[in-house]
Short mmCIF file of the C-alpha atoms (twelve columns), coordinates in Angstrom:
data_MODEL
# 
_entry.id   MODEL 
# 
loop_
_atom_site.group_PDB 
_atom_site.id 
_atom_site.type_symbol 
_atom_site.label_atom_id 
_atom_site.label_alt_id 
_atom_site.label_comp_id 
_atom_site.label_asym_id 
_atom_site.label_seq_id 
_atom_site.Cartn_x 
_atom_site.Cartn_y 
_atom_site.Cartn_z 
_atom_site.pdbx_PDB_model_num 
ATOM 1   C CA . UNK A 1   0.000   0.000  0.000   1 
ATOM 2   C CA . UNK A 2   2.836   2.652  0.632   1 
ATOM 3   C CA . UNK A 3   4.177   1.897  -3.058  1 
ATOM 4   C CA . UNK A 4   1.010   2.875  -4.462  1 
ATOM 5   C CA . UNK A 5   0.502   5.993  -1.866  1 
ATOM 6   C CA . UNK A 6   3.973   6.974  -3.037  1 
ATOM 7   C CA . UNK A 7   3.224   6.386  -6.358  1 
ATOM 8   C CA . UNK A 8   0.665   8.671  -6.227  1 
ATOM 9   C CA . UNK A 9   2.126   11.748 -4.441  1 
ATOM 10  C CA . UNK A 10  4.884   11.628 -7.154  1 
ATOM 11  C CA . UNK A 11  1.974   11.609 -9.790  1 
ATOM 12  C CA . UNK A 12  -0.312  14.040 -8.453  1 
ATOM 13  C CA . UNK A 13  2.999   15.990 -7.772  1 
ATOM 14  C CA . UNK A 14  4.112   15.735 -11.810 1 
ATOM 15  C CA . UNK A 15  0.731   16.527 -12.833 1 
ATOM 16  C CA . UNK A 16  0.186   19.778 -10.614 1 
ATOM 17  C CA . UNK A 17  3.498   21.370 -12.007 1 
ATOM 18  C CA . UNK A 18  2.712   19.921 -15.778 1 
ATOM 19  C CA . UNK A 19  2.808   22.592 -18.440 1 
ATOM 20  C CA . UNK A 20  -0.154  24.155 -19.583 1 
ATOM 21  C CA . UNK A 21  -1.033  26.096 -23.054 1 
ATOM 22  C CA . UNK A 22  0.195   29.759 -22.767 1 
ATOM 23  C CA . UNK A 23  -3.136  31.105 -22.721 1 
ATOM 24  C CA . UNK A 24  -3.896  29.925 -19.448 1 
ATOM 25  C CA . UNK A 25  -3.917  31.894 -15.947 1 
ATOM 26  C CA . UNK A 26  -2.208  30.098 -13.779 1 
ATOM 27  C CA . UNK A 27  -1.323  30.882 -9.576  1 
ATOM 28  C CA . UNK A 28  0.103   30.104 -6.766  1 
ATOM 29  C CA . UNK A 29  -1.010  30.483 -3.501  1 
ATOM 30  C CA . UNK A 30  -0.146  30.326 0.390   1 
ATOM 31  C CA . UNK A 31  -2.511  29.639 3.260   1 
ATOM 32  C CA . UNK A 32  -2.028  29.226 6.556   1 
ATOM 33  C CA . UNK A 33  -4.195  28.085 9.274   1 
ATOM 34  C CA . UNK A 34  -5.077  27.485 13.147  1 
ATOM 35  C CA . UNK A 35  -7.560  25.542 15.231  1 
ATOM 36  C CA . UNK A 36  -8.260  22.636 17.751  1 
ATOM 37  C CA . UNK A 37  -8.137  19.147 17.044  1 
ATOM 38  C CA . UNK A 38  -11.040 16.670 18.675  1 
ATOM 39  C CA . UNK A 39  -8.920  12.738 18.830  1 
ATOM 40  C CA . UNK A 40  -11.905 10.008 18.209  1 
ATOM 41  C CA . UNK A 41  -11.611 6.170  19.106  1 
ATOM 42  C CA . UNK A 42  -8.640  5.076  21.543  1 
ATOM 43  C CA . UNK A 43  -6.742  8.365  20.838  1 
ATOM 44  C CA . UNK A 44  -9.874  10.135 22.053  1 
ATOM 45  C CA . UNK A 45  -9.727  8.031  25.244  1 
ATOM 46  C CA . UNK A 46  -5.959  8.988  25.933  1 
ATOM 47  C CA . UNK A 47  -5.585  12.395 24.501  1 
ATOM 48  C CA . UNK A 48  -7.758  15.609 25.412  1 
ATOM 49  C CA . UNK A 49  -8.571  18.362 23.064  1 
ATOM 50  C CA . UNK A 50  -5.173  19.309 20.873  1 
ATOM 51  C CA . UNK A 51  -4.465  22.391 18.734  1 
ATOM 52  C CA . UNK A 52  -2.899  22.679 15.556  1 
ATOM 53  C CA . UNK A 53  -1.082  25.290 12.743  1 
ATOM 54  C CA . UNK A 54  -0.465  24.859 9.435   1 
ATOM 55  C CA . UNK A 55  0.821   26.058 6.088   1 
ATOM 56  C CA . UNK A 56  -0.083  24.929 2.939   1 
ATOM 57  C CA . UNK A 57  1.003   26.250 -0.677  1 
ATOM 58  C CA . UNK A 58  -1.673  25.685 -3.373  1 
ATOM 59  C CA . UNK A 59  -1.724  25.776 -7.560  1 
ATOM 60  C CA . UNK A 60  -4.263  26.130 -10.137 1 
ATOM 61  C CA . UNK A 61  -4.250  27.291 -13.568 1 
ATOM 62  C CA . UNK A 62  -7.525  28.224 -15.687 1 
ATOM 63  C CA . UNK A 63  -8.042  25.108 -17.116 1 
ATOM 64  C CA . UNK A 64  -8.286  23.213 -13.965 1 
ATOM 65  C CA . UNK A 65  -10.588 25.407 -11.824 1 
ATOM 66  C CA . UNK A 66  -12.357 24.911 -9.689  1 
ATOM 67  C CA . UNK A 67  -10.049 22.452 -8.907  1 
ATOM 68  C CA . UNK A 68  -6.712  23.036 -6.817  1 
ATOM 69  C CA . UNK A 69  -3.777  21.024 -5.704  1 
ATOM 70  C CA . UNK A 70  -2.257  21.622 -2.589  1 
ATOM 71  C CA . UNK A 71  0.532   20.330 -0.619  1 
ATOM 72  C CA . UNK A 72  0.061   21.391 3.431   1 
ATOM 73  C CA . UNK A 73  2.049   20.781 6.774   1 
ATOM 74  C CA . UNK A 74  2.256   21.780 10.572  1 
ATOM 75  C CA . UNK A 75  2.407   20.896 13.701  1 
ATOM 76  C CA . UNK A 76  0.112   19.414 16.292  1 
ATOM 77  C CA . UNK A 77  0.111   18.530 19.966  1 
ATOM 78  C CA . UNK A 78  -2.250  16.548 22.128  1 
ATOM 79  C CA . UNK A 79  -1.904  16.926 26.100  1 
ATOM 80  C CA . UNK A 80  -2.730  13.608 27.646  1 
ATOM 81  C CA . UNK A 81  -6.461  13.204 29.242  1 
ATOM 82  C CA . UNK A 82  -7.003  13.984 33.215  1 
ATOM 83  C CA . UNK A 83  -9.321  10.870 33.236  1 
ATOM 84  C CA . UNK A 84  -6.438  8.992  31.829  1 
ATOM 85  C CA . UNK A 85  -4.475  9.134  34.360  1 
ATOM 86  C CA . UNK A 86  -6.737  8.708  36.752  1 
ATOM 87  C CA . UNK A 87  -7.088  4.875  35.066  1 
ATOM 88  C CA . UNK A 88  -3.323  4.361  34.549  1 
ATOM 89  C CA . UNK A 89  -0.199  4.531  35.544  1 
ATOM 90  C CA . UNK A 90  0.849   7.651  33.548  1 
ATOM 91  C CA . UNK A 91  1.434   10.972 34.625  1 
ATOM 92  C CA . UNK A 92  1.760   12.322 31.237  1 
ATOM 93  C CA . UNK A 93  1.121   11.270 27.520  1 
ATOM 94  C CA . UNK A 94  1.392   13.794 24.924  1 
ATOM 95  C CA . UNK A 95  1.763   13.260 21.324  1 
ATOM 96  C CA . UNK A 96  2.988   15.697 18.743  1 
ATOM 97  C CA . UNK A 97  2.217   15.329 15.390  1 
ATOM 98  C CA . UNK A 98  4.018   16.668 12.152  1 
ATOM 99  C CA . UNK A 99  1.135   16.153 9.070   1 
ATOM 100 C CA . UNK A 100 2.402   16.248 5.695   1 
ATOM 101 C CA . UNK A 101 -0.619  16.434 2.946   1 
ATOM 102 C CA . UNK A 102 -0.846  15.785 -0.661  1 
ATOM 103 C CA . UNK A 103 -4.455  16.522 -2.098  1 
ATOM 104 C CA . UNK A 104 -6.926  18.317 -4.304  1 
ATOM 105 C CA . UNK A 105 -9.396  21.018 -2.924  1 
ATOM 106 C CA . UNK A 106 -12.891 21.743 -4.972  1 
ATOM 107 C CA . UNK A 107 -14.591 24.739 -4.855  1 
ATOM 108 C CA . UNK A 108 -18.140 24.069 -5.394  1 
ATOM 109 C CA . UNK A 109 -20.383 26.589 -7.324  1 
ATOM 110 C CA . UNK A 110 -20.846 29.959 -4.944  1 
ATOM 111 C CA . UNK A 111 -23.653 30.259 -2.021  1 
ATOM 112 C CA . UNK A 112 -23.641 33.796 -1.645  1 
ATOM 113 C CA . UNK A 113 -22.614 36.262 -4.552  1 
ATOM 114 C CA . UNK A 114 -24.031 39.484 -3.125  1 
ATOM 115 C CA . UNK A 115 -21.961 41.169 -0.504  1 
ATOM 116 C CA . UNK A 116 -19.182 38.573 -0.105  1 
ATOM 117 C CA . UNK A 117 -18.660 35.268 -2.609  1 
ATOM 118 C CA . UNK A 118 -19.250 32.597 -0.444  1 
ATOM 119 C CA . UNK A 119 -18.407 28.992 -1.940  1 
ATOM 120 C CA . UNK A 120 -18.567 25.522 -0.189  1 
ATOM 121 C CA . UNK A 121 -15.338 23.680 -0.710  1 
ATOM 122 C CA . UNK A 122 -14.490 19.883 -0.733  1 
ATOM 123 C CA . UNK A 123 -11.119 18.433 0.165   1 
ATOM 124 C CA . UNK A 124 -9.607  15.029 -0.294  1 
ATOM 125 C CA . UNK A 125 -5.393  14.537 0.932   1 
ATOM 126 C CA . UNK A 126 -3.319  11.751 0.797   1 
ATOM 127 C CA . UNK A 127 -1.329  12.003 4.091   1 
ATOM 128 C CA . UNK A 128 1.879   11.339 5.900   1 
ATOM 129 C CA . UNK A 129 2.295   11.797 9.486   1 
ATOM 130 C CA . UNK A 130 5.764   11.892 11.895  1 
ATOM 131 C CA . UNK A 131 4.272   11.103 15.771  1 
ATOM 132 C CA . UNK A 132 6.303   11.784 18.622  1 
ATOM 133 C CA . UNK A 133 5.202   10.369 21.911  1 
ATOM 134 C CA . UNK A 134 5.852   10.980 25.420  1 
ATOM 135 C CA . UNK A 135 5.480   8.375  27.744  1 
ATOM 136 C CA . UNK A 136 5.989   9.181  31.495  1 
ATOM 137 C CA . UNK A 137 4.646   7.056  34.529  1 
ATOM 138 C CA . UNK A 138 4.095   7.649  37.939  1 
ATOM 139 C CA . UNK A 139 6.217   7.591  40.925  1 
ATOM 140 C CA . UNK A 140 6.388   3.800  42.252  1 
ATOM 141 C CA . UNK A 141 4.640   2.423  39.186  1 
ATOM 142 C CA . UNK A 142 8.058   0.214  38.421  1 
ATOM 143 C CA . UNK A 143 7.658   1.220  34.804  1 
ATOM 144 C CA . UNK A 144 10.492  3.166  32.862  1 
ATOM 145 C CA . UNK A 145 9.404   6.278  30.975  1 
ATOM 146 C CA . UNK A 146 10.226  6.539  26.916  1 
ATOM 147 C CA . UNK A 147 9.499   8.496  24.192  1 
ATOM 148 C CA . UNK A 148 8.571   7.041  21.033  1 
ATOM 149 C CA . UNK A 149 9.154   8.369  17.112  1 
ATOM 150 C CA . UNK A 150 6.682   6.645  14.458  1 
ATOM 151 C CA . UNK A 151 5.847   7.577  10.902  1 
ATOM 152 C CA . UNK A 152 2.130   6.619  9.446   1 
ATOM 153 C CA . UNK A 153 0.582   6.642  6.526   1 
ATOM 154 C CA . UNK A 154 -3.325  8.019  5.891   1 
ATOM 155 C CA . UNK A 155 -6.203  10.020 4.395   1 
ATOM 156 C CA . UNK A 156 -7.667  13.344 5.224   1 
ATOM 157 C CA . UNK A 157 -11.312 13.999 3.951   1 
ATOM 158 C CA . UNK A 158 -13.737 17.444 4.487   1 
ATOM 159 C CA . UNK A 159 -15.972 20.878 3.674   1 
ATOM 160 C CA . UNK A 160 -16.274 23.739 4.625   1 
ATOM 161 C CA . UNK A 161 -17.072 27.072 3.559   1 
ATOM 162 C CA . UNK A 162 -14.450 29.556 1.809   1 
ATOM 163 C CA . UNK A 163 -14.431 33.302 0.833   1 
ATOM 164 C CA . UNK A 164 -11.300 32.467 -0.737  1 
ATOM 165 C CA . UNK A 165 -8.937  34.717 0.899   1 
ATOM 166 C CA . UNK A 166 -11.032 33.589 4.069   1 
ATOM 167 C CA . UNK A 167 -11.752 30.040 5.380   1 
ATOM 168 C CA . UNK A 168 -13.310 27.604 7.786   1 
ATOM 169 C CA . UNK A 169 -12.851 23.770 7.440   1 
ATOM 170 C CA . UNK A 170 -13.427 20.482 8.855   1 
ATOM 171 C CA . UNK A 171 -11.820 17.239 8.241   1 
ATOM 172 C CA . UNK A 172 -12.011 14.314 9.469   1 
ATOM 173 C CA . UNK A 173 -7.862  12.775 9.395   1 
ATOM 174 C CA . UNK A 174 -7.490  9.098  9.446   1 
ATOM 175 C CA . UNK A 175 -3.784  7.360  10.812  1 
ATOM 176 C CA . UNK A 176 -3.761  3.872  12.286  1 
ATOM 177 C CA . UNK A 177 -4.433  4.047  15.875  1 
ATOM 178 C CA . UNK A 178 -4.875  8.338  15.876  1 
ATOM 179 C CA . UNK A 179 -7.837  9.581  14.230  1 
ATOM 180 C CA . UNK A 180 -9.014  13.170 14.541  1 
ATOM 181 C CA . UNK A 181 -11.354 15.630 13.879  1 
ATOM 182 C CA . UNK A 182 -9.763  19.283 12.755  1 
ATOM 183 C CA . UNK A 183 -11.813 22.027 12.499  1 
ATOM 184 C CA . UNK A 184 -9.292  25.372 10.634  1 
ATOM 185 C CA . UNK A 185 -9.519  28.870 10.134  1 
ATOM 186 C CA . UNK A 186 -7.228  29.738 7.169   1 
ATOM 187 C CA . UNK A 187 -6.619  32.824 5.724   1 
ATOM 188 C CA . UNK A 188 -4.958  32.595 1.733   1 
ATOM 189 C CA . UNK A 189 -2.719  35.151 0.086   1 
ATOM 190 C CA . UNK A 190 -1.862  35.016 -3.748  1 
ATOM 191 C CA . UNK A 191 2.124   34.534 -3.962  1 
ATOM 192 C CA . UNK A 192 2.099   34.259 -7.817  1 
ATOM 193 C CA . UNK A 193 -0.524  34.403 -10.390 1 
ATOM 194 C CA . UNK A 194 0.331   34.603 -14.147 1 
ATOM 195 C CA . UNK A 195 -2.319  35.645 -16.664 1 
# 
């Protein structure tokens, strides 16, 4: 499976940088973005509410719209859950989180063309994730504290609403054993456009 995720972030990434007829506009643009993090399943049972940044750098050209291709990273950090250690024998688990996304946003047709355009937008992200772990146990417990470096593979799927330069969205991020719901507000700036 992680030849044929490889396969196609080098695709998608060959594709999104192809060249396209001279009569076409063309840009690039940066985002970046802020907002909690809600862990689901077993995460959710060891991890509290986290919070997250990110950047992401995103193309298009005329003949693609509404279709972009972006590739996005941060950081993310998850405290470990007061009920947790209640249960256990930790005294703290956090987990950091560097994402590293691959994927295609779509900007559906616009809501609101009055005052401000206002267009729902779909995303889909092929992702790669570096988790860092910190394992620490109570006093007495006989167990040895660690930390712990992993790499995982996953998905990243979800809508929202943009004004373009303005943006709120949820996704719903898939790695074995950490899933997570991320709820963003990104603001986008134009680095490069090319009529």
């Amino acid at each position: 499976m992680k030849k044929y995720l490889l396969l196609f972030l080098i695709l998608a990434f060959n594709l999104s940088f192809a060249q396209s007829p001279d009569k076409s506009a063309k840009g690039f643009f940066l985002a970046v973005g802020v907002g909690p993090r809600f862990p689901m399943g077993d995460f959710g049972n060891t991890s509290k509410l986290g919070y997250g940044l990110s950047a992401e750098i995103s193309y298009t050209n005329s003949d693609s719209l509404p279709f972009f291709i972006f590739l996005k990273s941060g950081f993310e950090t998850y405290p470990g859950s007061q009920d947790y250690y209640s249960k256990s024998n930790y005294s703290n688990l956090s987990t950091n989180l560097i994402p590293v996304k691959l994927g295609v946003q779509y900007f559906l047709s616009p809501l609101v063309k009055s005052q401000a355009l206002l267009m729902p937008i779909l995303e889909l992200s092929a992702s790669y994730g570096l988790f860092h772990t910190l394992n620490e146990f109570k006093p007495g417990s006989g167990q040895t504290n660690f930390s712990e470096n992993k790499s995982r593979f996953g998905f990243s799927a979800g809508a929202g609403i943009s004004a373009f330069m303005l943006e709120i969205l949820a996704s719903y991020n898939y790695f074995d054993q950490h899933q997570y719901i991320a709820l963003d507000l990104k603001v986008r700036y134009p680095i490069y456009i090319n009529y």
